[in-house]
N, C-alpha and C positions, 0 to 999 in steps of 0.2 A: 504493500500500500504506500501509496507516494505523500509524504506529509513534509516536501520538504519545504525548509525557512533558508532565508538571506541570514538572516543572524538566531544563534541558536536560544536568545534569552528572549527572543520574541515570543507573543503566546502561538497558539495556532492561529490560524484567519479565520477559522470556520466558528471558533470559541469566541469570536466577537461579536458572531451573528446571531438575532434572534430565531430567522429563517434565512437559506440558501437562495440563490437563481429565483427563478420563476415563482418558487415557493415562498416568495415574499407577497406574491400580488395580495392586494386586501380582494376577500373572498365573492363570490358574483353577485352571492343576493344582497351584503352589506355596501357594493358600489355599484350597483343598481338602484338602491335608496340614495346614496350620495348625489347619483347624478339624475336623479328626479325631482331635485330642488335647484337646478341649474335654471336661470331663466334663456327664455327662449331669443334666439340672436338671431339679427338676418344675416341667409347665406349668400356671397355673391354668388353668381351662375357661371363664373370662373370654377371654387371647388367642385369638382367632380364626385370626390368624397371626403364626407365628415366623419361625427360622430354621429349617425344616426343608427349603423348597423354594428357599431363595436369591429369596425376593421383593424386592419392591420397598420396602416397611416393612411395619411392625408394625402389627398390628391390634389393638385393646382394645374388646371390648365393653361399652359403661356402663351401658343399658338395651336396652330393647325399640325402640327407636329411635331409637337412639344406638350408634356407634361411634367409636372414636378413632384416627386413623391418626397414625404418628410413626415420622418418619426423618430421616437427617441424610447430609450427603453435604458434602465440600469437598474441594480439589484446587489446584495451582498453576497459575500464569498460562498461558494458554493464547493469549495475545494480549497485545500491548505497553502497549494504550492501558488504562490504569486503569480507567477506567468501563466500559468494552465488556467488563472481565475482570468486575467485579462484576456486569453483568449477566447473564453466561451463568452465573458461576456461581451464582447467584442462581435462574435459571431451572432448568438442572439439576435444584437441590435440589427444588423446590416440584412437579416431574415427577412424580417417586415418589408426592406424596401422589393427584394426575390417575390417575395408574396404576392404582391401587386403585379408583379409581371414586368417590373422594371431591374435596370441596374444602376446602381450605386456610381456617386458620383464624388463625395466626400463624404467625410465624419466631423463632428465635434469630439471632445472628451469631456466627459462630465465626470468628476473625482469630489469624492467626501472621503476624506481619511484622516483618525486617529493619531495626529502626529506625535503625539506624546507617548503612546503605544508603539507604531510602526517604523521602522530605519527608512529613513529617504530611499536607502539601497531596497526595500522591500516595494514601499508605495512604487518606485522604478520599475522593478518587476513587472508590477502590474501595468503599468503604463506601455512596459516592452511587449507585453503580451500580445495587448488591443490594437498597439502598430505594427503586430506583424500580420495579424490576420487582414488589415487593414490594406498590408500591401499584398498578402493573396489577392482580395479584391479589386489591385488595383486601386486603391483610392487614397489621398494623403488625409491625416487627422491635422484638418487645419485653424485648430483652434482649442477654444474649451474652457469650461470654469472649474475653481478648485473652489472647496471650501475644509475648511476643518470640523469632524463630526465624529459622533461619538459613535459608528459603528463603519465602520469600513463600504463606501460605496463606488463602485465604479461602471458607466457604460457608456453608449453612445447616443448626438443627434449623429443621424443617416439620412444621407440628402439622397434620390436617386430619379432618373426620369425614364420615360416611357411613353412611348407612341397612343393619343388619346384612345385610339379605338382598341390598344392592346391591354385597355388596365384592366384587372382581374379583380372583381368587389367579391366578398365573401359572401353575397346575398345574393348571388344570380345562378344559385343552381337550380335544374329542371327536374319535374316529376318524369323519370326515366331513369336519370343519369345514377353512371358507376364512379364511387370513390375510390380515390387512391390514396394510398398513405405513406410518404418516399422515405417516413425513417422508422427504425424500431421504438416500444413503449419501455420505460421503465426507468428512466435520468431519477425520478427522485427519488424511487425507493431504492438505487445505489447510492445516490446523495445522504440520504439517511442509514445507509449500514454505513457509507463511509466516516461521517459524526461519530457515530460507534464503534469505531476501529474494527468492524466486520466485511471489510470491504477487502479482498486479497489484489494483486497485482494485475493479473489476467481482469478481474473486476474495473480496476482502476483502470486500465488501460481500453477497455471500450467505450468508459464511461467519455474519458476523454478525446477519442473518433468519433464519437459522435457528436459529443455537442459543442466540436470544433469545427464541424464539416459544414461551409457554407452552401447554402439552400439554392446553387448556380441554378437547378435547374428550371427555376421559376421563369424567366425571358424567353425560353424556347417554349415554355410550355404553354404562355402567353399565346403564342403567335399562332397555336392552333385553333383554330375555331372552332372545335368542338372541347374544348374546354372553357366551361362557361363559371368555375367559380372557381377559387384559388384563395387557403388562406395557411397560415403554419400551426402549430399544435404548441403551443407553450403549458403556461402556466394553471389553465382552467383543465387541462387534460382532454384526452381523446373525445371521453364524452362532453365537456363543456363549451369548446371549439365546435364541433358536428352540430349541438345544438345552436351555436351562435349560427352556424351555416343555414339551416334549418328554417332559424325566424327570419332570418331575411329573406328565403326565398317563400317564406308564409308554404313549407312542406313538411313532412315528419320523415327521417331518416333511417334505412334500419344499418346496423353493425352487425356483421357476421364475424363475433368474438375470434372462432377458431381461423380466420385467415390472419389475425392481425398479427406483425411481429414486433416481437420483445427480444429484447436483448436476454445475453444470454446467462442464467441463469435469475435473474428478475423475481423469478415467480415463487422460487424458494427460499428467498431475499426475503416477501412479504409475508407467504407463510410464518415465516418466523419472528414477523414483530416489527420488519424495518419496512415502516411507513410514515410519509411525512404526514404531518399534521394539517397539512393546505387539502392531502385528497378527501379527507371528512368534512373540512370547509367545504371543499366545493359541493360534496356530495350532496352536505346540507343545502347550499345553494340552490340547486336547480335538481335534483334527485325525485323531485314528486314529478318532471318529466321525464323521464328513463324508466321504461318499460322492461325488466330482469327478469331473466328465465327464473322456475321458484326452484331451481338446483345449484342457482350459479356460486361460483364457490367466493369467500371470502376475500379471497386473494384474488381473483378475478375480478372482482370489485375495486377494490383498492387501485391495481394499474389502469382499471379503467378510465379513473378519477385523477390518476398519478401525475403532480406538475410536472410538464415535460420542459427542461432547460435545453433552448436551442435544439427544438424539438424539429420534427419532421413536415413538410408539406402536406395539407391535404385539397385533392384536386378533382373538383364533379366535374365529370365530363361526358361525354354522349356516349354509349357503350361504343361503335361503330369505331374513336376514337382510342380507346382503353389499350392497343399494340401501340400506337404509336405515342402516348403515357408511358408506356413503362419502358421502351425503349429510348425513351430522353434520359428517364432517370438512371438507367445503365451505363448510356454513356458519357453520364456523368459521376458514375463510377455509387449509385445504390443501387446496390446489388439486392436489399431487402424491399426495394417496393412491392407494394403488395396490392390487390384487390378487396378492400374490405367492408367493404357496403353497397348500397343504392338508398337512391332519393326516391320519395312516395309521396302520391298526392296527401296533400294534410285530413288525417279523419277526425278532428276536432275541429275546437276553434283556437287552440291553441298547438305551436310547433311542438312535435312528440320525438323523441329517439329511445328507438325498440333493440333491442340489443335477443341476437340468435345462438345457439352453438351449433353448429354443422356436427354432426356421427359420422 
C-alpha cells in the first residue's frame, strides 16, 4: 500500500480529511434543498447549459463554431501520497469538460492547504501532480488561487470548447437507447479500505489507473450522432448519475447489475465493512427511486451507490450505435466498457431507475 510522505513527521493527507475525492460532495437530497432557495436569474440564450439538469458544466456559446465549456470541481485527499492526490484530482476536474463532448483548453488551480501542517515540498507535490496530468491533456495550468485552510484542498477550473451542435447534455437520452459505462465501479470503497490500511498494492495500484485515466474519449464520442446523452459517474455513484440522466430526459432507466464492471476485487472490499459513508448518503438521497431486486445483496448495494472518484463515462446512445461506442472506448485504451442498461419510457410521473440481475 502506497502511503508515501515528502517528509516523514508529516501526518498522512488522508488523516486530515473529513471525506476523500468525490466523497466529499454534500449528499443529493440535502443540495437539492440548498439549491431550491436559489432565486430565479435570467438566462442569456448564449448559455447552452446551466444548472437546470445538474450537468457536468457550463456551456457558452461564442459563435457559430465555437463553444465554451467551464467547470471546476476540487475535493480533499483521497490518497496519502501527494502526487497521486494531485493527479486524480486533476483528472476528475478536466472529466467534466470530456463529458460534454468537448476538449480542454486550460486549467486554473484552486489550492486550500494547511500550511502549518504540510512542507511546501509536500503542498508541491501536489501541485506537480495536477501539472502533469495537465500536460497529458495538453493544456497549461494558467493560473489559480491559494488560500490557507484547515483541511487540505486541491483541484481545478477546466476551460474547454466544443463545436455547438457536438455538446452532449446529460438530459437528452431517448426511450430506446443503450448505456455504456467506459470505467469500472468501486474508487470509494478502495478509498475506504485504503483509510484502513486494508488496501494491499495490487489494490492500490488500480485504484490509481483508474482514477488517473482521463475520460479522452468523450470528443469522439460527441461526434457520433447516435449518441444522444453523455455524462461521467463521480461522486452521487452509478445509481445517482443514471438517475440525474433519467430526469432530464423525463425517462426511467433500467441497470443490468450483472454486466456492470468493478474493479477488481471491490466487492469483497465491501463485504467486509469498507464502505464510504457518502454511499448511505446518497442512498438516502434518492433510494425511494431505485427499484432492487428483493435478493440483491448488501454489497451490491453499496457499489451501486459507491462515490466514484474520477469515475467512468456514461453514454445513451441508439442501440444501432453501441459497436461503434465501444470501439472508441478501446481505442482509447478501456478495455472494460461495458453495456449496462437501457432507457425506458417513464411509467410514473416521476424518473425511476430499476436495477436487474441477468442468470
Amino acid at each position: 500500500m502506497s502511503t508515501a510522505q515528502t517528509s516523514a513527521t508529516e501526518p498522512r493527507l488522508t488523516s486530515l480529511s473529513h471525506g476523500g475525492g468525490c466523497g466529499c460532495k454534500i449528499a443529493p437530497g440535502v443540495l437539492s434543498d440548498i439549491l431550491k432557495g436559489m432565486p430565479a436569474m435570467p438566462m442569456p440564450r448564449e448559455l447552452m447549459v446551466g444548472i437546470e439538469t445538474a450537468d457536468d458544466a457550463a456551456v457558452y456559446r461564442l459563435n457559430d463554431e465555437q463553444a465554451l465549456i467551464a467547470t471546476t470541481d476540487f475535493f480533499m485527499p483521497i490518497v496519502d501520497d501527494p502526487y497521486d492526490f494531485g493527479r486524480i484530482a486533476a483528472t476528475n476536474a478536466i472529466s467534466d469538460v470530456y463529458a460534454m463532448g468537448g476538449r480542454p483548453i486550460m486549467a486554473l488551480a484552486l489550492v486550500g492547504m494547511p500550511i502549518n501542517v504540510l512542507s511546501v515540498a509536500t503542498i508541491g507535490r501536489i501541485l506537480e501532480g495536477g501539472a502533469s496530468v495537465c500536460r497529458d491533456a495538453g493544456i497549461p495550468v494558467a493560473g489559480g488561487h491559494t488560500i490557507d485552510s484547515v483541511e487540505a484542498i486541491y483541484g481545478l477550473v477546466a476551460l474547454g470548447l466544443v463545436h455547438p451542435e457536438r455538446v452532449r447534455r446529460n438530459a437528452d437520452a431517448r426511450p430506446g437507447d443503450v448505456l455504456v459505462l467506459g470505467k469500472p465501479l468501486g474508487v470509494g470503497v478502495m478509498s475506504a479500505a485504503l483509510k484502513k490500511g486494508a488496501l494491499d498494492d495490487a489494490g492500490y495500484a488500480q485504484m490509481i489507473a483508474t482514477t488517473t485515466k482521463l475520460n479522452t474519449p468523450g470528443p469522439d464520442l460527441a461526434a457520433l450522432p447516435g449518441v444522444h446523452a453523455l455524462t461521467d459517474v463521480t461522486g452521487f455513484g452509478l445509481a445517482g448519475h443514471a438517475l440525474e440522466l433519467a430526469r432530464g430526459a423525463k425517462c426511467d432507466v433500467r441497470i443490468d447489475w450483472s454486466a456492470v464492471p468493478l474493479l477488481g476485487g471491490v466487492r469483497a472490499l465491501a463485504q467486509g465493512g469498507f464502505v464510504t459513508g457518502a454511499s448511505g448518503r446518497n442512498w438516502g438521497g434518492y433510494g425511494a427511486h431505485v427499484g432492487l431486486p428483493d435478493d440483491f445483496a448488501a454489497e451490491d448495494k453499496a457499489l451501486l451507490t459507491d462515490p466514484q472518484t474520477s469515475g467512468g463515462l456514461l453514454v445513451s446512445c441508439d442501440p444501432a450505435s453501441v459497436g461503434a461506442v465501444l470501439a472508441i472506448f478501446r481505442d482509447h485504451g478501456f478495455g472494460q466498457a461495458a453495456v449496462v442498461g437501457e432507457v425506458l419510457v417513464a411509467a410514473g410521473a416521476s424518473a425511476q431507475l430499476r436495477v436487474r440481475v441477468s442468470h
